[in-house]
VODORO-142087 format. One record per residue: residue number from 1; y, z, x of N, C-alpha, C in turn. Coordinates in pm, 1 decimal. Atoms other than C-alpha are relative to their C-alpha. Layout:
// residues N
    k       n.Y       n.Z       n.X      ca.Y      ca.Z      ca.X       c.Y       c.Z       c.X
  NUM         Y         Z         X         Y         Z         X         Y         Z         X
...
This chain:
// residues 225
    k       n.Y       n.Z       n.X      ca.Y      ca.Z      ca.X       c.Y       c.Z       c.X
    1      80.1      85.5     -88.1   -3233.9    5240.0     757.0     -22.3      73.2     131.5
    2      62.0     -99.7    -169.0   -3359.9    5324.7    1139.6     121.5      -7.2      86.4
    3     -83.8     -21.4     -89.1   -3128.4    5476.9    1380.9    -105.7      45.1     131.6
    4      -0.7      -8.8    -124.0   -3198.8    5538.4    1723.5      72.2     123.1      62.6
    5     -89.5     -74.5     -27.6   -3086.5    5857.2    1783.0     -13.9     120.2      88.5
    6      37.8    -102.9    -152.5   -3060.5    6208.6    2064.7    -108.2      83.6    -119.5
    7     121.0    -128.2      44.8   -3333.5    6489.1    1945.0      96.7      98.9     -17.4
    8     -66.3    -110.6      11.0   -3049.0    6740.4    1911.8      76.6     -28.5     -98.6
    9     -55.6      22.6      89.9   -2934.7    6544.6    1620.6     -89.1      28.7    -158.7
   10     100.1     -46.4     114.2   -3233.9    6640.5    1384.2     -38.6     131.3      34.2
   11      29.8    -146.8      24.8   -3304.5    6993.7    1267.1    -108.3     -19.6     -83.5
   12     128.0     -44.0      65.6   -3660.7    7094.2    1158.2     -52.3    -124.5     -52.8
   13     106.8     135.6      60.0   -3818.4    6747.8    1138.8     -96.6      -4.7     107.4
   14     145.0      -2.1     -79.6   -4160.7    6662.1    1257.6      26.9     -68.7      73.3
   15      30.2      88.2    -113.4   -4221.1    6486.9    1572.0    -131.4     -43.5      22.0
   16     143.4      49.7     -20.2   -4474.2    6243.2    1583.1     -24.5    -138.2     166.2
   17      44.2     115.0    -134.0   -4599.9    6039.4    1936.3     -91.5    -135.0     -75.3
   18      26.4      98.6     -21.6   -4725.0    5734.5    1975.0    -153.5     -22.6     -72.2
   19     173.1     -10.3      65.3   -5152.3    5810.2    1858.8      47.6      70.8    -120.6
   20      41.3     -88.5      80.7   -5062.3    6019.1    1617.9      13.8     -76.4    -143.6
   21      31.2      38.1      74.8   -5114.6    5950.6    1232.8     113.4      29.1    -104.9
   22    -111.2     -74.8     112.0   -4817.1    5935.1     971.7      -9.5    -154.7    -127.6
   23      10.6      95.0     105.6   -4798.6    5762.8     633.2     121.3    -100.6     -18.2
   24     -97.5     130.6      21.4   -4662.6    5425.2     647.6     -33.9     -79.4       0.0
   25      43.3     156.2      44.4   -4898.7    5136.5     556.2       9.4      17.3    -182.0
   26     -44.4       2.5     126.8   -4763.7    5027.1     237.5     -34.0    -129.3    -101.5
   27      12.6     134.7      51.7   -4978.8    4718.4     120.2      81.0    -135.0      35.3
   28     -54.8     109.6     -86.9   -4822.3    4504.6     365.6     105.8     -48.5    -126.6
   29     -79.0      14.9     -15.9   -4505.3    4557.5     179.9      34.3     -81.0    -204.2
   30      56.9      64.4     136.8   -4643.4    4394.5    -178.0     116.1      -4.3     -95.5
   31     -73.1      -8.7      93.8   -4345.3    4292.0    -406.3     118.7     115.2      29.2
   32    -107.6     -94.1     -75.4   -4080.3    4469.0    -181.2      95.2     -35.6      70.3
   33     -34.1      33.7    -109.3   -3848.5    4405.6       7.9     169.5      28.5       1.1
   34     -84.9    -102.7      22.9   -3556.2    4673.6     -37.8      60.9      34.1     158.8
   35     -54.1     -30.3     -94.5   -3497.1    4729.1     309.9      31.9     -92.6      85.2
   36     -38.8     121.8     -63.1   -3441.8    4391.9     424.1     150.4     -40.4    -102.6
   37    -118.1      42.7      32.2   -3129.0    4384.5     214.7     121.1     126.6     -11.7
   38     -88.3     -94.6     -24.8   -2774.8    4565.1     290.5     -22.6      93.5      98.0
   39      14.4     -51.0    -133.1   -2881.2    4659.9     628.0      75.7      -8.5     114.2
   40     -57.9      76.9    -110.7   -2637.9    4477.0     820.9      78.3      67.9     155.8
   41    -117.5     -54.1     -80.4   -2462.9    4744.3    1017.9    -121.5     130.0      91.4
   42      81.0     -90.2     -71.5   -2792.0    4909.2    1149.8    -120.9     -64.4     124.5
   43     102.8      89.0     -44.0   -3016.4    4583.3    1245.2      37.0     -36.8     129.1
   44       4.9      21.3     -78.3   -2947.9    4571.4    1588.1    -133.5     -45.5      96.9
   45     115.7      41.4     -88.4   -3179.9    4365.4    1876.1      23.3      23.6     119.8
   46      23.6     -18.0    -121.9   -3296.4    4443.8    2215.6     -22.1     -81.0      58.5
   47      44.4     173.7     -32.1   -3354.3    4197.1    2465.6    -155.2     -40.8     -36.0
   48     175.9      62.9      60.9   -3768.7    4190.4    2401.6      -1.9     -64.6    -169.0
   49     -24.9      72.0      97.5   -3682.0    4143.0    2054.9      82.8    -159.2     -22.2
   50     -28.9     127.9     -20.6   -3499.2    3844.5    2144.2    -113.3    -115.6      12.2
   51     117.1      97.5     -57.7   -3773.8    3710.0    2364.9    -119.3     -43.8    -129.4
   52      62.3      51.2     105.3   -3974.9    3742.8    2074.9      65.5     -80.8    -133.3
   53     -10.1      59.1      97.6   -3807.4    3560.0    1829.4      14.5    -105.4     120.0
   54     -34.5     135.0    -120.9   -3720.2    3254.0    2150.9    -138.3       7.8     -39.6
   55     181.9      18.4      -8.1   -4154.9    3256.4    2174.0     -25.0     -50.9    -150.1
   56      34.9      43.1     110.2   -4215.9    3276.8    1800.3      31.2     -79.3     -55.4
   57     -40.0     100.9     149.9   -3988.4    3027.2    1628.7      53.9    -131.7     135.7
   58     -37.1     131.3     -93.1   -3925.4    2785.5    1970.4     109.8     -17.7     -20.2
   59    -131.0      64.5     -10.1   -3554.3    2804.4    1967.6      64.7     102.0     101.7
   60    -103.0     -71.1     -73.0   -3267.9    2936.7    2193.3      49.7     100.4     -42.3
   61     -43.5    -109.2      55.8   -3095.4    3249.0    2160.4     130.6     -62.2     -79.9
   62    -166.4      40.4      27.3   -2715.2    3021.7    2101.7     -87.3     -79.8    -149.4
   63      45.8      44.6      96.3   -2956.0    2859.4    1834.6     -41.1     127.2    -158.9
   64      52.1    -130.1     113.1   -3063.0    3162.4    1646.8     147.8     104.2     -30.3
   65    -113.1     -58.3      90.9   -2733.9    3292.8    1668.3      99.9     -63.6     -62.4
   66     -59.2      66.5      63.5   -2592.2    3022.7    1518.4     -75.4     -12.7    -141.0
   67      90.4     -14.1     142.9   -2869.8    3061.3    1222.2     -12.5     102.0     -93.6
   68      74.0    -146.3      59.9   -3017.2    3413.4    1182.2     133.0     101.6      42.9
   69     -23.6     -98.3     -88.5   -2820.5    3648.0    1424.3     186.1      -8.7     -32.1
   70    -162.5      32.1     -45.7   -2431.1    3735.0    1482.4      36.3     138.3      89.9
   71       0.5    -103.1    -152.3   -2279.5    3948.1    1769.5     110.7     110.8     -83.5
   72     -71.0     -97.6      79.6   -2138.0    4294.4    1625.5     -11.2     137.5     197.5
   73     -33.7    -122.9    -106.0   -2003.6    4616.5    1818.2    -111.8     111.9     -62.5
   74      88.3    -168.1      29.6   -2260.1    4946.4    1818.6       4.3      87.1     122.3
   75      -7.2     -62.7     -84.4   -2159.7    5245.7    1982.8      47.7     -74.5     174.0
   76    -145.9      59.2     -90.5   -1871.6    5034.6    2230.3    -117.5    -107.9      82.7
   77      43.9      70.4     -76.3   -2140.4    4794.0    2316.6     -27.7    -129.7     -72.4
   78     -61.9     125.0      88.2   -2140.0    4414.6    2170.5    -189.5     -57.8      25.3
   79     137.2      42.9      36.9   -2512.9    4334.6    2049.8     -39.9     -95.2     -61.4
   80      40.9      83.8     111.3   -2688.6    4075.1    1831.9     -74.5      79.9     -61.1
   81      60.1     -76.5      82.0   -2771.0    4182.2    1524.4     -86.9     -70.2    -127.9
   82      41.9      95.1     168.9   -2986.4    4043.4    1166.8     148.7     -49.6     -77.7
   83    -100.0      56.6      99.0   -2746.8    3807.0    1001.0     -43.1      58.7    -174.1
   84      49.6     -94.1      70.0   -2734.5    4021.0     637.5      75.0    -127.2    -109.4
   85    -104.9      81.4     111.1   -2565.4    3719.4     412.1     -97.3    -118.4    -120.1
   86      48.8     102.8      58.0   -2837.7    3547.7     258.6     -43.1      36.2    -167.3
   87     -18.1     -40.5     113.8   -2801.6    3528.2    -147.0    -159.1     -45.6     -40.6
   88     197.3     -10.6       3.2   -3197.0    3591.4    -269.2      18.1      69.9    -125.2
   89      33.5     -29.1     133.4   -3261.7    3582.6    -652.1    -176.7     -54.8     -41.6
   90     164.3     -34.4      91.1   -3599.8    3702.7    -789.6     -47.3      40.9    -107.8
   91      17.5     -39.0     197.8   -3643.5    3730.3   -1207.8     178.4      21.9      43.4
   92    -177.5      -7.1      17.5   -3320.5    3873.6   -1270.0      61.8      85.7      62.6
   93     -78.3    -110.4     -94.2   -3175.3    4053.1    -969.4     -13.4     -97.0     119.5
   94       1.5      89.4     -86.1   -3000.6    3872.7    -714.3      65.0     109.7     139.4
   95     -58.5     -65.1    -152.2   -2904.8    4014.4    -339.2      84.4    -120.7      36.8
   96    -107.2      44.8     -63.3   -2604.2    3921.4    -183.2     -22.9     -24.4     134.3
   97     -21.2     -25.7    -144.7   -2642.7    4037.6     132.5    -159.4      10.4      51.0
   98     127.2      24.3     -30.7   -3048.8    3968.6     200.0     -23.2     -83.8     168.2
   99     -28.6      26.0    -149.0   -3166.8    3949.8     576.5     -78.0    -204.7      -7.2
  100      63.0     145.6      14.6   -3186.8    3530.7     604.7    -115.1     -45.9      12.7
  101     191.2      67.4     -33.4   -3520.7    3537.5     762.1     -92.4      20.7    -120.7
  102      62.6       3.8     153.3   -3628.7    3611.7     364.7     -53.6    -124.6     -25.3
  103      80.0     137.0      74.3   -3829.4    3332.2     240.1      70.3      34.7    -174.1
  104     -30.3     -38.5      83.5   -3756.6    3284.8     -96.3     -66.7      63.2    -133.7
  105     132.5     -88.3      64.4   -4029.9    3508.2    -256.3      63.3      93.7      18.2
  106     -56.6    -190.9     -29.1   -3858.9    3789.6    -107.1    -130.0      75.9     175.9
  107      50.3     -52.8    -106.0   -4079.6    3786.4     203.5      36.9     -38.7     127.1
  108     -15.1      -3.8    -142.1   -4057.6    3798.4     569.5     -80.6    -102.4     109.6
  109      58.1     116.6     -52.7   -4092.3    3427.6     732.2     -17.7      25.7     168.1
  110       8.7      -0.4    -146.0   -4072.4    3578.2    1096.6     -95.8     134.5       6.9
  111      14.0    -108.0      21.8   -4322.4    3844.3    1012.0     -59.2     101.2     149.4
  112      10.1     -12.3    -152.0   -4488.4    3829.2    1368.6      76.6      -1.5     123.0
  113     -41.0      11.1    -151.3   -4248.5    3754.0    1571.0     155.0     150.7     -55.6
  114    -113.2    -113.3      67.1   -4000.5    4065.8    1356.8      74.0     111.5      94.5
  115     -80.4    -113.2     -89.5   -3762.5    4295.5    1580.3     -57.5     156.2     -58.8
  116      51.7    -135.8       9.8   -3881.5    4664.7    1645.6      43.4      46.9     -95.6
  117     -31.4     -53.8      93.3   -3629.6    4807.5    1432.9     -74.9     -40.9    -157.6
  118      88.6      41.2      99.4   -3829.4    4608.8    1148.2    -137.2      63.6      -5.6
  119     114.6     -65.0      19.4   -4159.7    4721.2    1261.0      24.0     145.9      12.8
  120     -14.4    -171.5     -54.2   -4043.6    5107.0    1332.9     -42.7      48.8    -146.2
  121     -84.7    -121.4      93.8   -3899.7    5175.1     980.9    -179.2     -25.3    -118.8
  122     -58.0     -95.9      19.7   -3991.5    5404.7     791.3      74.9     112.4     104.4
  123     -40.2     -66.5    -131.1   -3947.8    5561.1    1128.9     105.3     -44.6     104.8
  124    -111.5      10.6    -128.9   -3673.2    5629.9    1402.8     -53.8      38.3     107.9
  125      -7.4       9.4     -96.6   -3671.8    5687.6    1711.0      93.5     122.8      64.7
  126     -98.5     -95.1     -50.3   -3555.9    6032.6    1891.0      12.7       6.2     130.7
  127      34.6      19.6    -183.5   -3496.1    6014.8    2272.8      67.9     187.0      64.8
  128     -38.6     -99.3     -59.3   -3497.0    6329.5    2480.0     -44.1       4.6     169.6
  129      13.0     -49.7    -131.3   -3518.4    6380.7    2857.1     -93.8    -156.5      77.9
  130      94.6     112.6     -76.7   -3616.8    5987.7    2982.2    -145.7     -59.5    -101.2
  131      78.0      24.4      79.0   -3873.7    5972.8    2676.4      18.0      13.4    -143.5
  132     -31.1      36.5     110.5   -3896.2    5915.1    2320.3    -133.2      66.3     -85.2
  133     105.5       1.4     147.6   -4112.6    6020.4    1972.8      77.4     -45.5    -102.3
  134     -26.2      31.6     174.2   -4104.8    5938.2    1611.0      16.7      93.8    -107.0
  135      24.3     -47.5     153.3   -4018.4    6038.7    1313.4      36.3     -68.6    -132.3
  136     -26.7      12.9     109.8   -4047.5    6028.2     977.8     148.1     -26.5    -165.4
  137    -159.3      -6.9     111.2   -3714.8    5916.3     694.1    -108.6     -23.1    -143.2
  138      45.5     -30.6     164.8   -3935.2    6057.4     375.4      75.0    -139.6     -71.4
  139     -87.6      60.3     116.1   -3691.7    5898.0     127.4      78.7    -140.9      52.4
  140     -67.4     111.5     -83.2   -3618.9    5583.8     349.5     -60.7    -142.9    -133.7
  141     108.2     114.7      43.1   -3925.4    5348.0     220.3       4.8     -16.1    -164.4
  142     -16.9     -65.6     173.4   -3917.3    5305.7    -211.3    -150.0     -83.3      13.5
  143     158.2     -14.2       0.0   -4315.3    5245.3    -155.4     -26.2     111.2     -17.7
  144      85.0    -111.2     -12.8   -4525.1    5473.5    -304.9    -122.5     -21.5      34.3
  145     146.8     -38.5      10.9   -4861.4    5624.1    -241.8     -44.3     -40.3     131.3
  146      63.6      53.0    -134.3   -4854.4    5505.4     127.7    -104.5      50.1      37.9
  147     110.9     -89.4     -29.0   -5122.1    5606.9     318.4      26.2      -1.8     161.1
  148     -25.5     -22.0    -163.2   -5152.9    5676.8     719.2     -73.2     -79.4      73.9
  149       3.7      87.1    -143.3   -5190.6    5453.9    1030.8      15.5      35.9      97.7
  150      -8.4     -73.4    -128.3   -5172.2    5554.2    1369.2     145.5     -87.8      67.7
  151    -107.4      75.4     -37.5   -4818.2    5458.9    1506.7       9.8     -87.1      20.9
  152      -0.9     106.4     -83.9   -4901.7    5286.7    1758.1     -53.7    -170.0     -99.0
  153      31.8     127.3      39.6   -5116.4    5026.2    1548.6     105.6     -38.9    -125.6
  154    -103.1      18.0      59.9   -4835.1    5036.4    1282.4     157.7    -145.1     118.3
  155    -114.7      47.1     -64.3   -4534.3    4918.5    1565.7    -113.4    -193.5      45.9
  156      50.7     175.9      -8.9   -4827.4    4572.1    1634.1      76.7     -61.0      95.6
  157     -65.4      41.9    -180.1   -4699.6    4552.7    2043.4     -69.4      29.4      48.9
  158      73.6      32.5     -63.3   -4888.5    4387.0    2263.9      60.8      74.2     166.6
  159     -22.2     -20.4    -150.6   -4890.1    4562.3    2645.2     110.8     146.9     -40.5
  160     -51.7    -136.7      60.7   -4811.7    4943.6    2437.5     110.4      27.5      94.7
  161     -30.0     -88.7    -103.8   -4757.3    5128.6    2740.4     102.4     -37.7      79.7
  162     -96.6     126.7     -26.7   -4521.1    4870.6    2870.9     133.0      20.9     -53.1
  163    -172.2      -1.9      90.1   -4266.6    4870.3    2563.4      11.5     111.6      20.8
  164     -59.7    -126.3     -11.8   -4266.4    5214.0    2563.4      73.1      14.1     104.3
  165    -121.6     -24.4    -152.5   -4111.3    5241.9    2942.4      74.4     -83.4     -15.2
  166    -164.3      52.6     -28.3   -3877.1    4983.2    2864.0      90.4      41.3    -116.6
  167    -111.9     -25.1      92.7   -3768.7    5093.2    2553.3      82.2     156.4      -0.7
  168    -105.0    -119.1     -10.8   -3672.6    5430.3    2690.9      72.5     -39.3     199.6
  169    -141.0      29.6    -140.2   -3508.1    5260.7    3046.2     104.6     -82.1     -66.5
  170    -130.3      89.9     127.8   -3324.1    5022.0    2711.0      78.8     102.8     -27.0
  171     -98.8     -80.2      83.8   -3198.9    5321.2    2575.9      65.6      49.3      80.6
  172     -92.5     -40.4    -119.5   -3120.5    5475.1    2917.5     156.1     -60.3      52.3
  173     -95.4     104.0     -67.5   -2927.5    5201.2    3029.5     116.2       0.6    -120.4
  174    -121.9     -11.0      99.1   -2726.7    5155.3    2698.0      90.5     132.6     -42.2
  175     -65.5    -114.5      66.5   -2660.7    5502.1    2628.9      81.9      18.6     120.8
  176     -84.8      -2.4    -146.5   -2528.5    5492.6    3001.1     150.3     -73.9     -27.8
  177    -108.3     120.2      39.8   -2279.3    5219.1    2889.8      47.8      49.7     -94.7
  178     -91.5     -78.7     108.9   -2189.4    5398.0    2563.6     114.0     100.4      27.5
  179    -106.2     -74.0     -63.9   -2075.2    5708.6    2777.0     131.1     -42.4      57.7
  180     -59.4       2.1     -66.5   -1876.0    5511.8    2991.7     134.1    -109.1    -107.1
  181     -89.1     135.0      61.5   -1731.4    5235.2    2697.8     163.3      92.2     -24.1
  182     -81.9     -36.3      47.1   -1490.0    5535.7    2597.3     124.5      33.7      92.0
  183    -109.9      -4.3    -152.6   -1295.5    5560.5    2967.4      25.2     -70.7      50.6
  184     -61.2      87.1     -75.9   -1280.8    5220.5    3046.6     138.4     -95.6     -17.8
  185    -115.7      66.0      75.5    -982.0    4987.9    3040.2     -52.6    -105.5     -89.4
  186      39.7      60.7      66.9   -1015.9    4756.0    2767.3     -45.4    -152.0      49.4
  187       4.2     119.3    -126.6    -989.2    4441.2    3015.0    -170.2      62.5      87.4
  188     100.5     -43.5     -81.3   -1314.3    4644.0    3202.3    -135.3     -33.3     -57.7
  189      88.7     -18.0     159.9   -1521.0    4708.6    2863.3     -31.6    -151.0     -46.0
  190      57.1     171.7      41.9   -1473.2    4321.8    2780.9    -103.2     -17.3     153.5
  191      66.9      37.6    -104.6   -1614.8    4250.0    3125.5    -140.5      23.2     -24.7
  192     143.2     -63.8     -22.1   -1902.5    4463.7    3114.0     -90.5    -110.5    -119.3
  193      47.9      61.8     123.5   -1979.1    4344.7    2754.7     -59.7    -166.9       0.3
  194      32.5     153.8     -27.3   -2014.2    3988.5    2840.0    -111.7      -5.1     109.1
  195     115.6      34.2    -120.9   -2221.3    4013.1    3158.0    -111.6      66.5     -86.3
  196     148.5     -49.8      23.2   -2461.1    4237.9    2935.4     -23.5    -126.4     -73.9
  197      51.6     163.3      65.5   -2496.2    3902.8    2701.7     -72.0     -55.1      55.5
  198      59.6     132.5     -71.6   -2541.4    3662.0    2936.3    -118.0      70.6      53.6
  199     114.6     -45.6     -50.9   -2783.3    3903.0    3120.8     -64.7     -17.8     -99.9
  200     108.5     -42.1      94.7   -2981.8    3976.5    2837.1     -44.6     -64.1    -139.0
  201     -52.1      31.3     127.5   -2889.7    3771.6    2568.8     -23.3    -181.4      27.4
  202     -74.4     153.2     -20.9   -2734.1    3397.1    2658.8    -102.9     -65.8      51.2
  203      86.3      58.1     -57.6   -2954.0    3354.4    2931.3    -160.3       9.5     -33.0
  204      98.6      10.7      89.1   -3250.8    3221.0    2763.4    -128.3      52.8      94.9
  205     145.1     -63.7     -25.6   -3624.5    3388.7    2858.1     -90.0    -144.7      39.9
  206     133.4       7.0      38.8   -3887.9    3198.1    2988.8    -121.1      54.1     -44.6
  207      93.5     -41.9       8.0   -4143.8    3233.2    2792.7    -135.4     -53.8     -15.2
  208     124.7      12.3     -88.1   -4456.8    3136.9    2950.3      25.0     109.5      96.0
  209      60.0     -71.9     -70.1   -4383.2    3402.9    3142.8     -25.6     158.7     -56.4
  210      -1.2    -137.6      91.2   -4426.9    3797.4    3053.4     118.0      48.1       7.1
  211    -110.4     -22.5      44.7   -4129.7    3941.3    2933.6      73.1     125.8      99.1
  212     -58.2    -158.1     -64.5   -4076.4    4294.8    3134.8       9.1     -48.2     157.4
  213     -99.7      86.3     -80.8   -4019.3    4118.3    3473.3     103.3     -18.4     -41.7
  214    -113.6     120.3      19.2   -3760.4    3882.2    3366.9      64.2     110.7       0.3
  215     -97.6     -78.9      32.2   -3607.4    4193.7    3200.4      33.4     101.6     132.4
  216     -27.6    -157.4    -108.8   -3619.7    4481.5    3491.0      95.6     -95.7     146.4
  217     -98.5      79.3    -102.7   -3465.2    4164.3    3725.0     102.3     -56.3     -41.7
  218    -139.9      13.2      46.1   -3219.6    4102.8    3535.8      98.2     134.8     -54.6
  219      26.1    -130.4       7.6   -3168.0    4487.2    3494.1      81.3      14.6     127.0
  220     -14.2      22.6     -67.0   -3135.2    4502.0    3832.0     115.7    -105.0      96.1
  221     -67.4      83.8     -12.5   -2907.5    4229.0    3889.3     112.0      39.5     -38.3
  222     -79.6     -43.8      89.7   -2659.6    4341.1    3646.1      45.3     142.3      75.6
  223     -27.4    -156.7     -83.9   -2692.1    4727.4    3832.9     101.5     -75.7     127.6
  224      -0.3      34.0    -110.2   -2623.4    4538.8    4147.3     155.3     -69.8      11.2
  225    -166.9      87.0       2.2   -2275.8    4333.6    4064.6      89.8      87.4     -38.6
């Protein structure tokens, strides 16, 4: 599934930006749905991905993680992630571990309002120097015969130019917190961990309003205590 990972961790793979053209429309997915099950330990959410599921389905975050979501550790930092437990039988093959938001067709009931990591993959995410490209996991997708899309209209985010700067001051900020999860006292590490929640997490989004405010002041806030 999609990781999130430094550029000095891939050898001799392509790098693709944001316009550029790579094969990954797959018939919107037609009688599939292989990567929505046994994912559980990769499906991590950001706070915009939050906001978008609060907007799309009209509920709270303490609501969705009492439904969809549950709070897991990644890289010493305590996230919400896709709840992976939902048992999904189609002819004669049943999943155990199927992401709940499955309808029971085998498709994807939150398909608009779906966390990045959902819209990325086949693709990750490499961050180097304050910025980010894409690439390609060949043997990720079990679609054949894809054909090519232009990233950007692939990822289907409104105000592009936007996510992109927050999703590399997201990664900034967390990978900042990763460095530091491994020197703090454990009493420190809980601390931190909780205020990032409530910052980002607990405390629910208005949304009527636009999302990258709220976030860079509560960003801010959080720097500041």
């Amino acid at each position: 599934m999609i990781r999130n990972i430094d550029i000095n961790e891939l050898e001799n793979a392509k790098y693709y930006d944001a316009n550029d053209m790579a094969r990954l429309e797959s018939n919107e997915c037609s009688g599939c749905h292989a990567c929505c099950c046994g994912t559980g330990d990769t499906l991590n959410l950001d706070p915009y991905d939050v906001y978008r599921l609060e907007t799309g389905l009209s509920k709270d975050f303490k609501t969705l993680l009492a439904e969809h979501l549950e709070l897991r550790v990644a890289d010493g930092i305590i996230m919400p992630f896709l709840k992976m437990d939902k048992k999904l039988t189609i002819g004669d093959v049943t999943e155990n571990d199927a992401c709940t938001f499955l309808n029971d067709e085998g498709r994807c009931s939150i398909h608009a309002s779906r966390p990045a990591i959902c819209r990325l993959f086949p693709l990750g995410r490499v961050y180097e120097e304050g910025s980010h490209k894409y690439w390609l996991m060949e043997n990720e997708c079990h679609k054949e015969n894809r054909t090519k899309i232009k990233i950007k209209k692939w990822l289907d985010t409104p105000d592009f130019a936007k996510y992109e700067t927050y999703i590399d001051d997201w990664h900034a900020f967390t990978s900042g917190i990763t460095r530091q999860a491994a020197s703090l006292p454990e009493d420190q590490l809980k601390a931190l961990n909780m205020a990032i929640l409530q910052y980002f997490y607990f405390l629910d989004y208005d949304t009527n309003r636009d999302f990258y405010p709220q976030f860079y002041e509560r960003l801010e806030a959080l720097k500041s205590n």
